[in-house]
N, C-alpha and C positions, 0 to 999 in steps of 0.2 A: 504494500500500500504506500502510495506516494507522501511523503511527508507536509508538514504544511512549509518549510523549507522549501521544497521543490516545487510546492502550489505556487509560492509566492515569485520564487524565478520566475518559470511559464510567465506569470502575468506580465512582469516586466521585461520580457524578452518578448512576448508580441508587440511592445511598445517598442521592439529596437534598442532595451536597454539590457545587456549583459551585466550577470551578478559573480561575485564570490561569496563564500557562505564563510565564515570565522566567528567558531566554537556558537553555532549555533543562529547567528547573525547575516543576514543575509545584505551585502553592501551592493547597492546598483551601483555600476560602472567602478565598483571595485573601491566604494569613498563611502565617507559617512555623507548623511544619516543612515545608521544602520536600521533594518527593519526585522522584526520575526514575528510570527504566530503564535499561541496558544491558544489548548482547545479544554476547556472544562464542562464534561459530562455532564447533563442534567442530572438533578438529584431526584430521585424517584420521579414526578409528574410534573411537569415542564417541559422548556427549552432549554439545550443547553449554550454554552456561550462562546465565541469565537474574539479573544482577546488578539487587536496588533499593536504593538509596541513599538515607536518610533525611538531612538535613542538621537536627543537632541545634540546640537554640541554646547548647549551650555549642561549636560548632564540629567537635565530632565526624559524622563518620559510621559512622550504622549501618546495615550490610551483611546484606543476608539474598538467598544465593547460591540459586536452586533449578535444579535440572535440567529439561533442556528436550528429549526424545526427538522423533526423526522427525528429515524434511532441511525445508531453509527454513523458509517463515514458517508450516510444522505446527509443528516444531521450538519456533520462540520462543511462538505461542499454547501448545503444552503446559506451556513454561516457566511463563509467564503464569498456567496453570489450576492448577498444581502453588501457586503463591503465592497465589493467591485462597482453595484449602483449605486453605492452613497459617499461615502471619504475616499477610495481606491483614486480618482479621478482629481479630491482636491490637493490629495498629498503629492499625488506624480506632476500637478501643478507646481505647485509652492516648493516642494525638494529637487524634482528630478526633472526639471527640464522639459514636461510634456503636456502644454496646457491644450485641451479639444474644448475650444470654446462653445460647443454644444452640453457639454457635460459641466465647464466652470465659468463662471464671467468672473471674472479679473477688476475689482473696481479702487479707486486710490481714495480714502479715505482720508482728512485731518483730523485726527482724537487726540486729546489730554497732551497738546502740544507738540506732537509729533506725526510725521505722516507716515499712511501706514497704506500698504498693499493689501487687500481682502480677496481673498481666492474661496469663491461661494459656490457649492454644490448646489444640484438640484434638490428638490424635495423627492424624496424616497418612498414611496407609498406599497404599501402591502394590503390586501383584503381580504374576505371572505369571497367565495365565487358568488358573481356577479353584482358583487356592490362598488361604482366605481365612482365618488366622490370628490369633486374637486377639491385644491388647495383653496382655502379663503385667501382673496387679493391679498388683503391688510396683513398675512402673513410675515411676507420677508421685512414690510416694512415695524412690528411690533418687534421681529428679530433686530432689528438695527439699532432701533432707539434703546434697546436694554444694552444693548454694546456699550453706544455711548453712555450711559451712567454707570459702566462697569468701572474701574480701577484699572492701570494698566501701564503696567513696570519692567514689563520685559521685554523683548525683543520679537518675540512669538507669542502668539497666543492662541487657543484653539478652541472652539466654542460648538456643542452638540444638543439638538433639543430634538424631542421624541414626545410625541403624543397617541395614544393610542384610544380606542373607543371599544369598550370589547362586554357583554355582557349588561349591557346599562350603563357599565361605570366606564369613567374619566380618566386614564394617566398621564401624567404631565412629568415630564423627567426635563433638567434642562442641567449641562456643565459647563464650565468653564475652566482650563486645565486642569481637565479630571476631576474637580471641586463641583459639589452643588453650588448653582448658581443662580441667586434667589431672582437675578432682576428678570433674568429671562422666565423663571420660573412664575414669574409674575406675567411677562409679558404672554407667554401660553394659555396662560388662565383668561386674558382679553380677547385673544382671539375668538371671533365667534365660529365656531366646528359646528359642522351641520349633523344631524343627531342620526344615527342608523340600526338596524339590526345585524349582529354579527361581528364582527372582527374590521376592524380598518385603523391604518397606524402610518404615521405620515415621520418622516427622520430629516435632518438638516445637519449636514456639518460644516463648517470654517474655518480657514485659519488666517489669522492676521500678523502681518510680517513686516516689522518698521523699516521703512526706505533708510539705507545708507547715504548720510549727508555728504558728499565730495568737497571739500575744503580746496579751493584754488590756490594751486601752490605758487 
């Protein structure tokens, strides 16, 4: 069975980007960011989860968790297919050189006094057969404005919000590197989601990347 190692090659070698793998690390074009998978089994009834870990260079990791439905390795490939339509596209943006502007728009941002490059995925939608629910417009734009009242001190920053409708009930999940992230989590809750029967879950992810000021020598 193919490892999630070798999943992760595959991807980036359709994109024309060659990997080396070190101690478990998979480096495109042989440099950091380094990238890998992890796969954690559902516990008895559930989904289970398909962690990838980006190793920043300032030491951070950034985490983008997706779900992975079915048993065994259906399970972790759905995982897998869940990440290739939602962060896969913003990440090989933002690190590695391969922006499909079909998959990311690219927008330059001024926040909290610095300018920043925003590499924004699509909205990721999952359902129940045959329920097929738009995004609400005010979406991207309720995501923006909690951006701007976030804090913002680093160099990177990466921001994930999930909403689901499953059963009657509501979830609203919103991070900001890897942290609950109240303002988004707020901003979720304003959205107005049109109410359905069944399962339907809409995913967003981002990363923001401060432009390097060039000082004229």
């Amino acid at each position: 069975m193919a490892t999630l190692a070798d999943v992760l090659i595959r991807l980036f070698k359709a994109q024309d980007i060659p990997c080396a793998v070190v101690e478990g690390w998979v480096l495109p074009n042989g440099q950091a960011p380094a990238i890998r998978g992890i796969w954690h089994p559902p516990k008895k009834a559930g989904a289970g989860c398909l962690d990838i870990e980006v190793l920043l260079p300032d030491g951070r990791l950034l985490i983008d968790r997706c779900a992975g439905l079915g048993e065994d390795n259906n399970a972790i490939m759905d995982g897998v297919q869940n990440f290739v339509l939602g962060s896969f596209p913003v990440l090989l943006a933002c690190f590695y050189g391969k922006n499909d502007p079909e998959q990311v728009t690219t927008k330059r941002w001024s926040l909290a006094g610095s300018n920043w490059v925003a590499y924004i995925g699509n909205f990721s939608r999952r359902a129940s057969q045959g329920i097929d629910i738009p995004v609400p417009k005010s979406a991207f734009t309720a995501i923006e404005s909690a951006i701007e009242q976030s804090p913002l001190s680093a160099d990177v920053h990466w921001f994930r919000t999930f909403y689901c409708h499953i059963s009657a009930q509501q979830v609203f999940e919103a991070l900001m590197d890897n942290q609950p992230w109240p303002q988004g989590e707020a901003a979720l809750k304003d959205i107005p989601w049109e109410k359905c029967d069944g399962y339907y879950s809409v995913r967003n992810f981002l990363i923001l990347q401060k432009e390097v000021s060039h000082t004229p020598g």
